[in-house]
SERO-4910 file (N, C-alpha, C, O; in steps of 0.05 Angstrom, whole numbers):
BEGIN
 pado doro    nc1    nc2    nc3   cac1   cac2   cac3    cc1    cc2    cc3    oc1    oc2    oc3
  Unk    A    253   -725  -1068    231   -743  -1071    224   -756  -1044    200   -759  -1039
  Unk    A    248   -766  -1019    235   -779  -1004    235   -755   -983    233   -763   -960
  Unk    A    236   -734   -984    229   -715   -965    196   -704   -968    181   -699   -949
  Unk    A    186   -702  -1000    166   -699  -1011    144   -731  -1003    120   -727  -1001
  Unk    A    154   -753  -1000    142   -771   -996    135   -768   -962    111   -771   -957
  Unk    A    151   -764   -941    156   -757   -914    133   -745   -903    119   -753   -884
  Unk    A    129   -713   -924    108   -693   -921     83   -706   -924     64   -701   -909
  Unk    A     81   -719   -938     55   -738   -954     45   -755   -929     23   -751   -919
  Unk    A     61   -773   -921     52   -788   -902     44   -774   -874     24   -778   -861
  Unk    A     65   -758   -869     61   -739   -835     29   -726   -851      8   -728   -837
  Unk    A     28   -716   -870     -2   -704   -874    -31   -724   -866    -52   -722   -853
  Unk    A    -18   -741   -879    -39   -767   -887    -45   -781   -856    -65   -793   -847
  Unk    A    -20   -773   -842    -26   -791   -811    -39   -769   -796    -55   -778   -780
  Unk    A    -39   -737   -797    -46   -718   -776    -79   -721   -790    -97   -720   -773
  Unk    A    -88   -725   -824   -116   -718   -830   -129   -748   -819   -153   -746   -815
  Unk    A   -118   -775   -812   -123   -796   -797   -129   -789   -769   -146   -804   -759
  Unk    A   -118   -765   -749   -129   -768   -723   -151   -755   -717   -162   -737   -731
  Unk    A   -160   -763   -695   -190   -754   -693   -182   -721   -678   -161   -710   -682
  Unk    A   -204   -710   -660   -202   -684   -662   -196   -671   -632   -192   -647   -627
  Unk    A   -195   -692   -614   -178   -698   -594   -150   -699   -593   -134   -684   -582
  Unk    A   -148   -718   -605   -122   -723   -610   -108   -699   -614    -92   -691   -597
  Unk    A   -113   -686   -638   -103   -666   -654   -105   -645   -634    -83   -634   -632
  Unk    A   -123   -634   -616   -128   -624   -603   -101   -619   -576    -93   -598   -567
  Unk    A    -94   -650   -567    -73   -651   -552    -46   -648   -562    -27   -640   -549
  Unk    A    -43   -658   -595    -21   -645   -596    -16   -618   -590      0   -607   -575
  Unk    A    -39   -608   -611    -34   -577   -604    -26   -560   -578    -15   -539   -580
  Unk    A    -34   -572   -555    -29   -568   -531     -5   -580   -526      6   -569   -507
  Unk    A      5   -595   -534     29   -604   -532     57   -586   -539     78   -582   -526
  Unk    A     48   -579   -566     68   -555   -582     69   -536   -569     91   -527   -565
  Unk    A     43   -522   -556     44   -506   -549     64   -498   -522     76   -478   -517
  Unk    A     62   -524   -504     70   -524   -482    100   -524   -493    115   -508   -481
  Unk    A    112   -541   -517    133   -541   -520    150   -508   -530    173   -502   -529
  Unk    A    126   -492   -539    141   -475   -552    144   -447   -517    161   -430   -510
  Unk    A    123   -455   -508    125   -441   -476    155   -445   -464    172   -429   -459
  Unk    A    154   -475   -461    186   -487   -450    203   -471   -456    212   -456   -439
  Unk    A    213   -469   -490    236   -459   -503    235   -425   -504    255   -412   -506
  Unk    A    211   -414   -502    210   -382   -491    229   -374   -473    247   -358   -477
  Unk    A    220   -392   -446    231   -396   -424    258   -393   -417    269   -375   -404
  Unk    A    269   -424   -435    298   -427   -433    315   -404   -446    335   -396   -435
  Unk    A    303   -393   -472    317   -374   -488    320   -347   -468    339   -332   -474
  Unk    A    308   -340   -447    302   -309   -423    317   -320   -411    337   -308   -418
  Unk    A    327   -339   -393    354   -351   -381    375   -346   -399    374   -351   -423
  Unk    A    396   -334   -384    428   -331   -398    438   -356   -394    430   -366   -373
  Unk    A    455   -371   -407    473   -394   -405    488   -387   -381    483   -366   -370
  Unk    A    506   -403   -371    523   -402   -351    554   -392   -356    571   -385   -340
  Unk    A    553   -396   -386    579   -398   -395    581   -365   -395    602   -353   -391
  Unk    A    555   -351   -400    552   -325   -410    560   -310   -381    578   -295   -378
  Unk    A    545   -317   -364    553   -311   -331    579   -315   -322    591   -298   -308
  Unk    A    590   -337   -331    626   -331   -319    633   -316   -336    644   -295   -329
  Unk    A    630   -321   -360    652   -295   -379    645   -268   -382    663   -252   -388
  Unk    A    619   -257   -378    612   -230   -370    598   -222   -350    575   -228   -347
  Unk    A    615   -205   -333    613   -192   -312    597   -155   -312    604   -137   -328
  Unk    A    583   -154   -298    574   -129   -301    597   -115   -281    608   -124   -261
  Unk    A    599    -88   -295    614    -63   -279    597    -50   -268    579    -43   -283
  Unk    A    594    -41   -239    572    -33   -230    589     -3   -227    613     -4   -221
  Unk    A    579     19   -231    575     49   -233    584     56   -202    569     55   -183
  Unk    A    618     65   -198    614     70   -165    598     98   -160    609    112   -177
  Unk    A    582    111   -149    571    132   -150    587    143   -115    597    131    -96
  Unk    A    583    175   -122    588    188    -94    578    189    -75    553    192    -79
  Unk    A    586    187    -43    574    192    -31    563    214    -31    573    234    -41
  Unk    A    534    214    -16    519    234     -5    525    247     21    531    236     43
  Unk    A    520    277     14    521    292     38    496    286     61    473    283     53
  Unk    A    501    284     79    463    282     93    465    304    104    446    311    119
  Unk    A    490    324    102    478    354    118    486    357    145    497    378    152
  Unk    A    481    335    164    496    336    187    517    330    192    524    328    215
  Unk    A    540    324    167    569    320    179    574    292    185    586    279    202
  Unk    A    556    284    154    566    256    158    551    248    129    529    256    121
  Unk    A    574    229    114    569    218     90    562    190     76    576    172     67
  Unk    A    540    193     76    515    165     72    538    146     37    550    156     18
  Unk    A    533    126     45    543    106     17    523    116     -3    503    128      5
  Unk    A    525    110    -30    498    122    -40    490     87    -40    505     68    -35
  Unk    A    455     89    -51    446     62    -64    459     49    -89    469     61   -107
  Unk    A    456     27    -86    461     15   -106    437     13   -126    416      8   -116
  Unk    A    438     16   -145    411     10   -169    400    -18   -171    417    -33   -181
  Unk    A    382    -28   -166    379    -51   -167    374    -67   -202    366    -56   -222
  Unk    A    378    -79   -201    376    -79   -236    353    -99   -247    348   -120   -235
  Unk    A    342    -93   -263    317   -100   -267    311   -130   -274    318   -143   -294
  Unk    A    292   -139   -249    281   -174   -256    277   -182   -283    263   -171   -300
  Unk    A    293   -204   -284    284   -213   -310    258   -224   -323    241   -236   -310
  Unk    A    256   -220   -343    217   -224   -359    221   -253   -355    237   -271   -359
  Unk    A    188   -248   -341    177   -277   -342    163   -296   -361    139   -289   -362
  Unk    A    168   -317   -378    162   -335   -395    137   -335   -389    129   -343   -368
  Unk    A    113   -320   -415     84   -332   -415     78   -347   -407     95   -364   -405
  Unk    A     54   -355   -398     42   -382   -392     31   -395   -416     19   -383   -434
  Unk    A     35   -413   -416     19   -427   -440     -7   -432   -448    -15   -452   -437
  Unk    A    -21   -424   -460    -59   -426   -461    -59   -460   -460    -43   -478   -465
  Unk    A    -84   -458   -451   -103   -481   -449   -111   -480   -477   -122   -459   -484
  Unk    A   -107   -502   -495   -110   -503   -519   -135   -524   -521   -153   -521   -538
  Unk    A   -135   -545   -501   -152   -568   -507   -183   -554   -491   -184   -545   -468
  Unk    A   -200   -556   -504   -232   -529   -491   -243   -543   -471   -245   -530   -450
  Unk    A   -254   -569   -471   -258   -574   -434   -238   -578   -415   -247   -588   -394
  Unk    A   -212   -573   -416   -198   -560   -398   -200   -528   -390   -195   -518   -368
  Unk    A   -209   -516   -413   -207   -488   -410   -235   -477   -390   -258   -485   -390
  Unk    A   -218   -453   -374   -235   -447   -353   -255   -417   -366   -255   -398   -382
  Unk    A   -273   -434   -342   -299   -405   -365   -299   -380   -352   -285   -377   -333
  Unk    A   -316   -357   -363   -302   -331   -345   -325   -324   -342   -343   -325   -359
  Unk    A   -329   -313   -307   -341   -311   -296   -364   -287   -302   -381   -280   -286
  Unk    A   -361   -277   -326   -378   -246   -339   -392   -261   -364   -416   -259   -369
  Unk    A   -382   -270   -373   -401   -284   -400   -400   -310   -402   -410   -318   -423
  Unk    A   -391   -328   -388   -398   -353   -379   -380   -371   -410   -387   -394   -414
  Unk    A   -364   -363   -423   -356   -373   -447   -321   -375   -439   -306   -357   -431
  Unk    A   -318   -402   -445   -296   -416   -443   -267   -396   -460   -272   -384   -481
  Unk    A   -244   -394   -449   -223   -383   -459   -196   -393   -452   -191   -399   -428
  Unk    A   -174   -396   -473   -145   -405   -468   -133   -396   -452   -116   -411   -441
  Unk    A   -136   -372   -447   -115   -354   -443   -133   -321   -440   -154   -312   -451
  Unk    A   -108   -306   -414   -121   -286   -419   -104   -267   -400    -93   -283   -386
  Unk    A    -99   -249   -394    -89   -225   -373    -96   -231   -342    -80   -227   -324
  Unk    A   -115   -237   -339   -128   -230   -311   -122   -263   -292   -117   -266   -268
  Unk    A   -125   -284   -312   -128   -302   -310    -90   -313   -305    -80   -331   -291
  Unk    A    -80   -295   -321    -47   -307   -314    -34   -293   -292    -19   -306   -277
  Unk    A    -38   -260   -286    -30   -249   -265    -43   -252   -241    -30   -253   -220
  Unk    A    -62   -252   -240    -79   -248   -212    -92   -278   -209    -96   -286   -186
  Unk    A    -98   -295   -230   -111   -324   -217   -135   -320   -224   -150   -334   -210
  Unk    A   -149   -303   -243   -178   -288   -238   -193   -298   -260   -186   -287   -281
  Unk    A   -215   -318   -265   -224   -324   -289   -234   -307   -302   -258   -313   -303
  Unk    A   -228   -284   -317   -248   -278   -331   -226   -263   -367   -207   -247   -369
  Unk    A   -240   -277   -386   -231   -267   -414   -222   -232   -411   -226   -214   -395
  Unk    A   -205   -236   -441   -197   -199   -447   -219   -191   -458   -214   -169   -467
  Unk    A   -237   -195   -462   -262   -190   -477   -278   -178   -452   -292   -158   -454
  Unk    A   -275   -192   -430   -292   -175   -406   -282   -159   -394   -295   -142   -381
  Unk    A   -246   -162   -395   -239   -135   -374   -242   -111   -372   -234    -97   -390
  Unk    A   -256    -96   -348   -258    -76   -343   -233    -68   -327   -225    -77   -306
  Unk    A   -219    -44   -348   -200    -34   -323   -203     -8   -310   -187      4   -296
  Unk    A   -233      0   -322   -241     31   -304   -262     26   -280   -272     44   -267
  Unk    A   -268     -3   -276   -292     -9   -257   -287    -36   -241   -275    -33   -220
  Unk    A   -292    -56   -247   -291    -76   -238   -257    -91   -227   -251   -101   -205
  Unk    A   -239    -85   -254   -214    -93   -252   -195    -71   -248   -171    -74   -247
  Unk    A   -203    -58   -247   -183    -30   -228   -164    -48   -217   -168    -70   -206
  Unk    A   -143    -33   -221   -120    -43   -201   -113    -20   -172   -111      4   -176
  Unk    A   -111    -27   -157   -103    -10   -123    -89    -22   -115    -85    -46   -117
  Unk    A    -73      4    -98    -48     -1    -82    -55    -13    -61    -79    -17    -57
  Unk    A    -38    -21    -44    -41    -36    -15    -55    -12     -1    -80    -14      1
  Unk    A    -44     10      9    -53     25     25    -86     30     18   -104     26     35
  Unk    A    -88     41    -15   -118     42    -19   -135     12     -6   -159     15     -5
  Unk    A   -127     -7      0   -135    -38     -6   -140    -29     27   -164    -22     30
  Unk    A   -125    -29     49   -123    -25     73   -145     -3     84   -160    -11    101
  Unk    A   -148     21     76   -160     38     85   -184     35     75   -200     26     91
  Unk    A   -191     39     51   -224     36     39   -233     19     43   -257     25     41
  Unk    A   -232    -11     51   -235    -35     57   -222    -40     83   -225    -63     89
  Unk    A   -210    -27     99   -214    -38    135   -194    -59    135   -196    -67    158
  Unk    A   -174    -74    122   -164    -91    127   -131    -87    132   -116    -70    124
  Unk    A   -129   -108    146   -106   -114    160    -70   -126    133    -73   -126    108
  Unk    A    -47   -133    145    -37   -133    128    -37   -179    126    -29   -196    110
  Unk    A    -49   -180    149    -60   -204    145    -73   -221    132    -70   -243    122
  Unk    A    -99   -196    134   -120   -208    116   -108   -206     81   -121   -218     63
  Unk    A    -84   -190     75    -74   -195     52    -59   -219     40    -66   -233     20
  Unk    A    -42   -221     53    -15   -237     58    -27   -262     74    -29   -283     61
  Unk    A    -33   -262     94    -34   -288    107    -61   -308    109    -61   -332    112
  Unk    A    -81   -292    106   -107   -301    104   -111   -327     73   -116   -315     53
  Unk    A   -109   -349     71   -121   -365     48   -141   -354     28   -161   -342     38
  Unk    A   -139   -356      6   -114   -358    -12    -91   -329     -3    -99   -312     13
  Unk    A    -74   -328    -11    -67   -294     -9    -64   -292    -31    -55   -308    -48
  Unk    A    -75   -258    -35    -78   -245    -58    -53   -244    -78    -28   -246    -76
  Unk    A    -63   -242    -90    -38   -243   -110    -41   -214   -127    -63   -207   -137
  Unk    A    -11   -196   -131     -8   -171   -139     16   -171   -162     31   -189   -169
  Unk    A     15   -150   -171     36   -135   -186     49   -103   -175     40    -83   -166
  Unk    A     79   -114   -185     98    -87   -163    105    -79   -199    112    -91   -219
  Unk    A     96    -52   -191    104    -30   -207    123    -11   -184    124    -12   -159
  Unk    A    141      9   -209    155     25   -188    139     51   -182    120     60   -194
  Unk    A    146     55   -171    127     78   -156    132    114   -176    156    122   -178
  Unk    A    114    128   -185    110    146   -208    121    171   -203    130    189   -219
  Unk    A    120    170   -171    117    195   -156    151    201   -142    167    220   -142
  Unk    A    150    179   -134    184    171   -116    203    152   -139    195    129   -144
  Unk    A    218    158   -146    224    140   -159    248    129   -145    259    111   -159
  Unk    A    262    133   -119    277    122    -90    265    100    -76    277     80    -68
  Unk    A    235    106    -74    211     95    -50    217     57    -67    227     51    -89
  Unk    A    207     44    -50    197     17    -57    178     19    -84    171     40    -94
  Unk    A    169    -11    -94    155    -17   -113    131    -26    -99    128    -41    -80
  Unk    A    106     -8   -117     84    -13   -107     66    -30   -114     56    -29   -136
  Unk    A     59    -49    -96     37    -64    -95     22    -60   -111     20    -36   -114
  Unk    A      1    -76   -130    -21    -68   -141    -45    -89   -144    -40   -105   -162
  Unk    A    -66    -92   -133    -84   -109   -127   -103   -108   -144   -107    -86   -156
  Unk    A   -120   -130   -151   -144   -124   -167   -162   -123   -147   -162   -135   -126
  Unk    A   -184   -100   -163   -203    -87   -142   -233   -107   -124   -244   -108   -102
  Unk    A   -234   -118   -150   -266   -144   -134   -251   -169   -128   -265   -188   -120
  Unk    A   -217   -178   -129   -215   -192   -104   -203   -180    -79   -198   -193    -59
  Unk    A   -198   -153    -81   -197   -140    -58   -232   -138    -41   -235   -144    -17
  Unk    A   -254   -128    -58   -282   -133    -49   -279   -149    -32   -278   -147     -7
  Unk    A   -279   -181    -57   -283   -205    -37   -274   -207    -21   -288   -216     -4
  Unk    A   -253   -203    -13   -226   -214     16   -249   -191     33   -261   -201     52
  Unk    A   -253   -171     28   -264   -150     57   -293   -160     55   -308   -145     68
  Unk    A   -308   -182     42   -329   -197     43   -334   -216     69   -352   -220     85
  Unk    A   -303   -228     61   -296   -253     74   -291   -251    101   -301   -267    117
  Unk    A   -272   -226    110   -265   -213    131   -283   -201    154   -280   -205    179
  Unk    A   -310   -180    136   -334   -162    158   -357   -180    154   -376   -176    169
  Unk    A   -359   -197    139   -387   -214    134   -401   -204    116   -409   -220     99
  Unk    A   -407   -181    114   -416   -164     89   -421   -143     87   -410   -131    106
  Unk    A   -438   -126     70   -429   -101     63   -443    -85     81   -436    -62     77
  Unk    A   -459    -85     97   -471    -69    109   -456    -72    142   -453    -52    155
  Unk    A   -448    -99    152   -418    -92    171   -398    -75    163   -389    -59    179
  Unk    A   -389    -77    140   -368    -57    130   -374    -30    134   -359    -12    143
  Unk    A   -406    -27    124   -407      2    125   -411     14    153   -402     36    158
  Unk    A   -424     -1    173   -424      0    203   -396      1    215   -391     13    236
  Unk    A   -381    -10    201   -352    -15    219   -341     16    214   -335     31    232
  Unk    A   -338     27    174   -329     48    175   -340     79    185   -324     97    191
  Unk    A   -368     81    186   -385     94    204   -371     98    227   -361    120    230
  Unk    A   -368     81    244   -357     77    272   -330     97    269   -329    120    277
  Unk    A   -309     85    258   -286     88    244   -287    125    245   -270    138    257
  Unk    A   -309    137    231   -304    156    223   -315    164    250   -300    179    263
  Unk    A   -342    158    264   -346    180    294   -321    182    302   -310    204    297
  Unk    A   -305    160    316   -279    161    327   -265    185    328   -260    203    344
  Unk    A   -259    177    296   -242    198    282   -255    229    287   -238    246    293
  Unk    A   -276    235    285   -281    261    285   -286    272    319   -283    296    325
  Unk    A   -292    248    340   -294    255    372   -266    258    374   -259    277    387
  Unk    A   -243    242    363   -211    256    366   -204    276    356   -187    285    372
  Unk    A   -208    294    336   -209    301    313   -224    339    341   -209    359    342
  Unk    A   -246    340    354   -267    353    364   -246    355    392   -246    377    402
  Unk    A   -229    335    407   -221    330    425   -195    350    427   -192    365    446
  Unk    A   -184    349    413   -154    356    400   -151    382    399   -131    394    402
  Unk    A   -181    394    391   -191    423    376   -190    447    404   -179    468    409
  Unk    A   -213    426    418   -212    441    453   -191    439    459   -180    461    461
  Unk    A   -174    417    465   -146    431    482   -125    445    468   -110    463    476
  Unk    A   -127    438    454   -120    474    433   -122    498    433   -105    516    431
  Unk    A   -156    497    434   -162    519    448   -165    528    470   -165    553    473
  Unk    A   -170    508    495   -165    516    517   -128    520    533   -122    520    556
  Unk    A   -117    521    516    -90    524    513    -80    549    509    -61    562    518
  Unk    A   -101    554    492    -88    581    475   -113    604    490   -119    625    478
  Unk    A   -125    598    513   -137    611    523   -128    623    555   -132    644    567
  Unk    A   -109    592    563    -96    602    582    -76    620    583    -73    635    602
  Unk    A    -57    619    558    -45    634    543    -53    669    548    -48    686    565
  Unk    A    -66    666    528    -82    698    532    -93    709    556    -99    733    557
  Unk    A    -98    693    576   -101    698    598    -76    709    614    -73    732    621
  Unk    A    -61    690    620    -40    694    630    -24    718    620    -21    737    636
  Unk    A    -13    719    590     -8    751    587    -27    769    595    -14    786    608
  Unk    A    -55    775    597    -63    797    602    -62    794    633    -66    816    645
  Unk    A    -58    775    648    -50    783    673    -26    795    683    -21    811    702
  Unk    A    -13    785    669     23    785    676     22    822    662     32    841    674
  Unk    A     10    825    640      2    864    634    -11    877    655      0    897    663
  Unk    A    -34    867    668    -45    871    690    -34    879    708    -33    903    712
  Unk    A    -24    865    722     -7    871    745     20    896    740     21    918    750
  Unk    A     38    884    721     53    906    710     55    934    707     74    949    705
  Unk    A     22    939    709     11    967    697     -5    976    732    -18    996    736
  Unk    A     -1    957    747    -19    961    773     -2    979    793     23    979    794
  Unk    A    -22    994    809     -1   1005    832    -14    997    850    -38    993    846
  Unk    A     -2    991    875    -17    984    896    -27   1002    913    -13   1019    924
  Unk    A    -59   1000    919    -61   1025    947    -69    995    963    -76    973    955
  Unk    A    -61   1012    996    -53    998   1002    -76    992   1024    -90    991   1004
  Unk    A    -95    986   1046   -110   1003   1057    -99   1008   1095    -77   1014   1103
  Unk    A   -110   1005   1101   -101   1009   1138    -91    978   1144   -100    956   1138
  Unk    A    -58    991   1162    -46    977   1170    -54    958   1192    -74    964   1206
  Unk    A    -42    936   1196    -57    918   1225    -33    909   1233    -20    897   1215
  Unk    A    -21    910   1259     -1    898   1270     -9    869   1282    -32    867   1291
  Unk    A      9    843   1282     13    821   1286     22    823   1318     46    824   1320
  Unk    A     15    823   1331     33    815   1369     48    796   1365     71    799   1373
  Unk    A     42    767   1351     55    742   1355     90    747   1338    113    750   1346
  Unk    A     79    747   1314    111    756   1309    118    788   1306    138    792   1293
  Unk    A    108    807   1315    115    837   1322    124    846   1287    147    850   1279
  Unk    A    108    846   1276    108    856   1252     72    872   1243     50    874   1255
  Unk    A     83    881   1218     54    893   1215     44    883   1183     62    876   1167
  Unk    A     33    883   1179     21    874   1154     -6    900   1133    -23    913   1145
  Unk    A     -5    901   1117    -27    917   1099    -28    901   1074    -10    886   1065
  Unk    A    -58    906   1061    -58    892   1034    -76    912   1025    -88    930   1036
  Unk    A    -73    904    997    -83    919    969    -99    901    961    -99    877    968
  Unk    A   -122    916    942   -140    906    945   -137    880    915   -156    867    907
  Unk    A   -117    880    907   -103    865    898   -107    835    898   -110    817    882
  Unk    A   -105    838    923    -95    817    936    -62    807    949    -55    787    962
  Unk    A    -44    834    937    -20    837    941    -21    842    977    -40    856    983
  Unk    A     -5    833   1001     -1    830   1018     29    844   1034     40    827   1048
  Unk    A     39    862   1035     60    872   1040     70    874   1075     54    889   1085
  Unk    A     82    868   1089     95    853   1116    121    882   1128    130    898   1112
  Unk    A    125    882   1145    138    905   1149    145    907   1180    130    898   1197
  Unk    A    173    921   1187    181    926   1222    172    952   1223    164    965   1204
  Unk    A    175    961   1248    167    999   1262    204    990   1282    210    972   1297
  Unk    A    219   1014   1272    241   1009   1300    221   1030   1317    225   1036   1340
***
């Protein structure tokens, strides 16, 4: 009975608050039930002294030259990070920049900082995700303008699909990668002037590289057919001319071969 009376009153006081109120609790719970997500993905401490992981000794590697590399260690996987909590109370909640309508919560908005609802994400156009390198080359930018330039971008490390040894790859969203190379060339038609440039370069190096290659491989062929040339030559020789100064005699071919000679 007084548990049934309990329920009665907590009812009777939550249909008493106005819609604010009610509003902040809910944001309140919510935040509280975020908290306890949280704490529950943390191991106790007690759990940490009394279990120890055995880590796998693996063999060394051969590297082939006569000498034997430690292997890696596996790194073991970061632990999951505790949701963020939605914005429950609606003029707190931030509006998204594609349909202009207010939202709690959303993907784009918790990883990257990015206002815009799941209802607008594009992830074949607009919200593409790219690697650093794509981010660097198609857009001209530096590892500055990533990292150190205000705000810095903010990414997601996936492991890499291809290497599964290599590092974890960076992954950027694509129109605040735009903006940062906005912010960076002034706009889009510097960009396209800068990469224009970019590519003559590339192709007068590219044209440069080609000739001494080929004029390489011309001296080449040259040189053997001379070095055959001569090989296969006999010399005539034509009329002799004697020297008075040093008492020798000299003849040449028409060569250009020069042959030197005594008379006892």
């Amino acid at each position: 009975m007084e548990s049934s009376k309990e329920c009665e009153t907590s009812e009777s006081k939550e249909g008493s608050l106005t819609a604010a109120q009610k509003a902040r609790l809910e944001r309140n719970r919510s935040r509280a039930l975020a908290l306890r997500e949280a704490r529950l993905v943390k191991r106790p401490a007690a759990d940490k002294k009394d279990h120890i992981e055995k880590k796998s000794i693996r063999p060394p590697v051969d590297s082939g030259g006569g000498f034997l590399l430690e292997a890696e260690e596996e790194e073991s996987p970061p632990a999951p990070r505790a949701p963020h909590a939605p914005i429950v109370h609606r003029p707190d909640q931030p509006l998204c920049l594609h349909c202009g309508q207010p939202f709690p919560q959303s993907y784009l908005l918790d990883t990257f900082d990015y206002s815009a609802c799941d209802g607008c994400r594009d992830d074949e156009d607009k919200h593409e995700l790219i690697t650093r390198t794509e981010a660097k080359s198609e857009f001209l930018l530096k590892d500055c303008d990533l990292d150190a330039r205000p705000p810095p971008l903010r990414c997601v490390r996936r492991r890499n699909p291809h290497r599964a040894r290599f590092a974890e790859m960076r992954l950027y969203l694509r129109v605040q990668v735009e903006q940062r190379a906005l912010d960076v060339w002034g706009s889009e038609e510097e960009l396209r002037r800068e990469r224009e440039e970019r590519d003559r370069r590339r192709e007068r190096a590219a044209d440069t590289a080609a000739r001494r290659r080929l004029r390489a491989l011309r001296m080449d062929v040259r040189s053997s057919l001379f070095d055959r040339t001569r090989a296969a030559h006999e010399h005539q020789y034509g009329e002799e001319t004697y020297d008075p100064h040093e008492d020798v005699y000299r003849r040449r071919c028409e060569c250009g071969h020069e042959q030197t000679y005594e008379k006892m």
